[in-house]
C-alpha positions as CSV (number, residue, x, y, z in Angstrom):
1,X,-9.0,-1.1,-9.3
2,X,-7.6,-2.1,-6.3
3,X,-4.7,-5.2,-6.5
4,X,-5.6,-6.6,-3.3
5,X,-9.1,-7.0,-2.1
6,X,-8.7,-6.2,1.2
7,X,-12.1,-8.0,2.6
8,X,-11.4,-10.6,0.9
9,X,-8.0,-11.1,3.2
10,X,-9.3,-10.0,6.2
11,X,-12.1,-12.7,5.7
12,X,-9.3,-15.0,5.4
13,X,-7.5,-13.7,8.4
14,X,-10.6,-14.7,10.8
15,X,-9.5,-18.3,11.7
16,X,-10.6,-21.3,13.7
17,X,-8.2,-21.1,16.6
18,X,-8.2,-18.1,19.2
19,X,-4.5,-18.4,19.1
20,X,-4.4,-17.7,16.0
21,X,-7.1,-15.1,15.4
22,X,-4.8,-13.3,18.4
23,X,-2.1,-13.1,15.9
24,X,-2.9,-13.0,12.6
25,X,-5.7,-10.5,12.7
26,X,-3.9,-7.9,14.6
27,X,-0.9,-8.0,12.0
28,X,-3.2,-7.3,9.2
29,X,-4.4,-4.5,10.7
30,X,-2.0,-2.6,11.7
31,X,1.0,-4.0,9.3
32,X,-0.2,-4.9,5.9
33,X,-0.5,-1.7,4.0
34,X,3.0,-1.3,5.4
35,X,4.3,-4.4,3.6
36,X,6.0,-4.8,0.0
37,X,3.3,-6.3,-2.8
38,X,6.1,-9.5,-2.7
39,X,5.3,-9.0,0.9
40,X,1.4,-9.1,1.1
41,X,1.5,-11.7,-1.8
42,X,3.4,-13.8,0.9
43,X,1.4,-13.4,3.4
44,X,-1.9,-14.3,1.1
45,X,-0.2,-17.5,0.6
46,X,0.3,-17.8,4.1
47,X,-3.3,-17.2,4.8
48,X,-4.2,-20.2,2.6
49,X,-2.5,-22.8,5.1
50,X,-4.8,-25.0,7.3
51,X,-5.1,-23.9,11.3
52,X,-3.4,-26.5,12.1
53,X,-0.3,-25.8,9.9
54,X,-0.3,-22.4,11.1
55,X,-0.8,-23.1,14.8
56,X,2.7,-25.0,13.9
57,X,4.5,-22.8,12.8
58,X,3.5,-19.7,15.0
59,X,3.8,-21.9,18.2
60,X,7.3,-23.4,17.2
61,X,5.8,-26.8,16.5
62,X,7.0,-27.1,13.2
63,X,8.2,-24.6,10.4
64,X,7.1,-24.7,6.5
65,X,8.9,-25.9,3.8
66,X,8.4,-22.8,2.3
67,X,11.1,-20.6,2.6
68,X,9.2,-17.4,2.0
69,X,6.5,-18.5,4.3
70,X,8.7,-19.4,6.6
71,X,10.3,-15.8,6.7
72,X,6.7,-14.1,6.6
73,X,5.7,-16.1,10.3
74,X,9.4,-15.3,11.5
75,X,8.5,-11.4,11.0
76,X,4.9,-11.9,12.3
77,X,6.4,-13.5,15.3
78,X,8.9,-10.3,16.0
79,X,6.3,-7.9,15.0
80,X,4.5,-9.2,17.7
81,X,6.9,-9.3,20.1
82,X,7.9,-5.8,19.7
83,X,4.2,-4.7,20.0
84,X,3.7,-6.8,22.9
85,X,6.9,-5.5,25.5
């Protein structure tokens, strides 16, 4: 059996916010398998924030308390930027 249950996350991927769906979504695809499991456990708890919290943090709003989430959105963000130039 399989420790992650992948449609489960990408369910939880799909969010409320274009924005966000713009971000979130393509990481998964393309750079979760890649992660550690301390890495996709991360990024699960990331998944469980609100919209708005997440819109926060990716946007430079705001960052979380949580260290560890914190670091997750920080590599999101440069993933991204890398991808994108």
């Amino acid at each position: 059996m399989e420790k992650y249950n992948k449609l489960r996350i990408e369910w939880d991927c799909r969010r409320g916010m274009l924005e966000l769906d713009k971000i979130i979504m393509p990481f998964y695809l393309k750079h979760f398998d890649e992660l550690t499991d301390d890495k996709k456990d991360i990024f699960i708890r990331l998944l469980a924030s609100t919209d708005l919290q997440l819109f926060s943090w990716f946007f430079n709003r705001g960052q979380s308390s949580d260290s560890e989430i914190q670091s997750m959105v920080e590599y999101i963000q440069n993933v991204q930027k890398i991808t994108t130039n």
